[in-house]
C-alpha positions in Angstrom: 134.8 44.9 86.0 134.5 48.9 86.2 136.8 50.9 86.6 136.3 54.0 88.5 138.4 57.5 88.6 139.0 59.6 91.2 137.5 63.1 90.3 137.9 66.0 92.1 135.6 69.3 91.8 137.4 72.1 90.6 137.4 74.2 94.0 136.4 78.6 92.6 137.8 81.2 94.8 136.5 84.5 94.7 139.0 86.7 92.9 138.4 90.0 95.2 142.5 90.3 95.3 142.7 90.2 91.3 140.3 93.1 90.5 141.2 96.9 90.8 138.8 99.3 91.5 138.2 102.0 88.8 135.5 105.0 89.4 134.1 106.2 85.9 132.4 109.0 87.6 133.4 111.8 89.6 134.2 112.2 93.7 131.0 113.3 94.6 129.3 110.7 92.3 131.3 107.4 92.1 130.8 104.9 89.3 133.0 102.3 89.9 133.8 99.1 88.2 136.2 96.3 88.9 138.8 94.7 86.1 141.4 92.2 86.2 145.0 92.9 87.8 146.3 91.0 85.5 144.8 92.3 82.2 147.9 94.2 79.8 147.8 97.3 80.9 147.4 98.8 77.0 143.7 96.5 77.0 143.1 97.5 80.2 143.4 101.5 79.1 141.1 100.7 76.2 138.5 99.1 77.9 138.1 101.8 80.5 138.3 104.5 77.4 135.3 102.6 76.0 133.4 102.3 79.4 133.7 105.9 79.8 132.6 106.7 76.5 129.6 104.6 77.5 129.2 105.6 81.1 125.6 106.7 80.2 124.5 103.9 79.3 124.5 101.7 82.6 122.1 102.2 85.1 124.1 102.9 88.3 120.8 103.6 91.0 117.3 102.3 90.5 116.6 106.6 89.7 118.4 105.6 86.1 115.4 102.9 85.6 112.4 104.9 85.5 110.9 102.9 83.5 111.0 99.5 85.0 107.9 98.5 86.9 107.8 98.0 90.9 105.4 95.8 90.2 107.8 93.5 88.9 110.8 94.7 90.6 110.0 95.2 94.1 111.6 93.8 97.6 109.3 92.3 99.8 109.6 90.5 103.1 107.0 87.6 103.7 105.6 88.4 107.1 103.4 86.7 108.7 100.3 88.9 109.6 99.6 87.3 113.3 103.2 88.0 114.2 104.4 91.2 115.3 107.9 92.4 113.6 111.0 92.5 116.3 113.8 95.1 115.9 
C-alpha cells in the first residue's frame, strides 16, 4: 500500500516592506541600494561603509559599461515587417 503526504509549496513573498532604501551617491546623482530592516544595525553600518568604499566599482547606467558590446546586449522588439507599429 503507499502512503502518500500532503505537501504544500512554500508560498515566497516579495520582501519590498523589509528592505530600506540607502543612496551611496549624492542628491543630484542617486546610487541607491536596498538592505534588510532587520539586519543589526552595527552589520548593517559596515556593509554600507564597505559599499561606499566600493561605490566605483558597480556599474549604475549602461554609460559605466563602455565596454560591453550592443551587439550582445541590445533590446530589440520583434516586429513584423508587413504590419505597421500602433501608438
Amino acid at each position: 500500500m503507499e502512503k502518500r503526504i500532503e505537501w504544500e509549496r512554500p508560498k515566497f513573498q516579495p520582501c519590498f516592506e523589509e528592505l530600506k532604501s540607502i543612496n551611496l551617491g549624492n542628491d543630484m546623482e542617486k546610487r541607491e541600494v536596498k538592505v534588510d530592516k532587520q539586519m543589526p544595525l552595527e552589520l548593517q553600518a559596515s556593509l554600507v561603509e564597505l559599499l561606499r568604499e566600493y561605490t566605483d566599482m558597480f556599474a549604475w547606467s549602461y554609460q559605466d559599461m563602455p565596454g560591453l558590446d550592443r551587439a550582445i546586449v541590445k533590446h530589440k522588439l520583434p516586429l513584423l515587417p508587413d504590419y505597421t507599429p500602433v501608438h
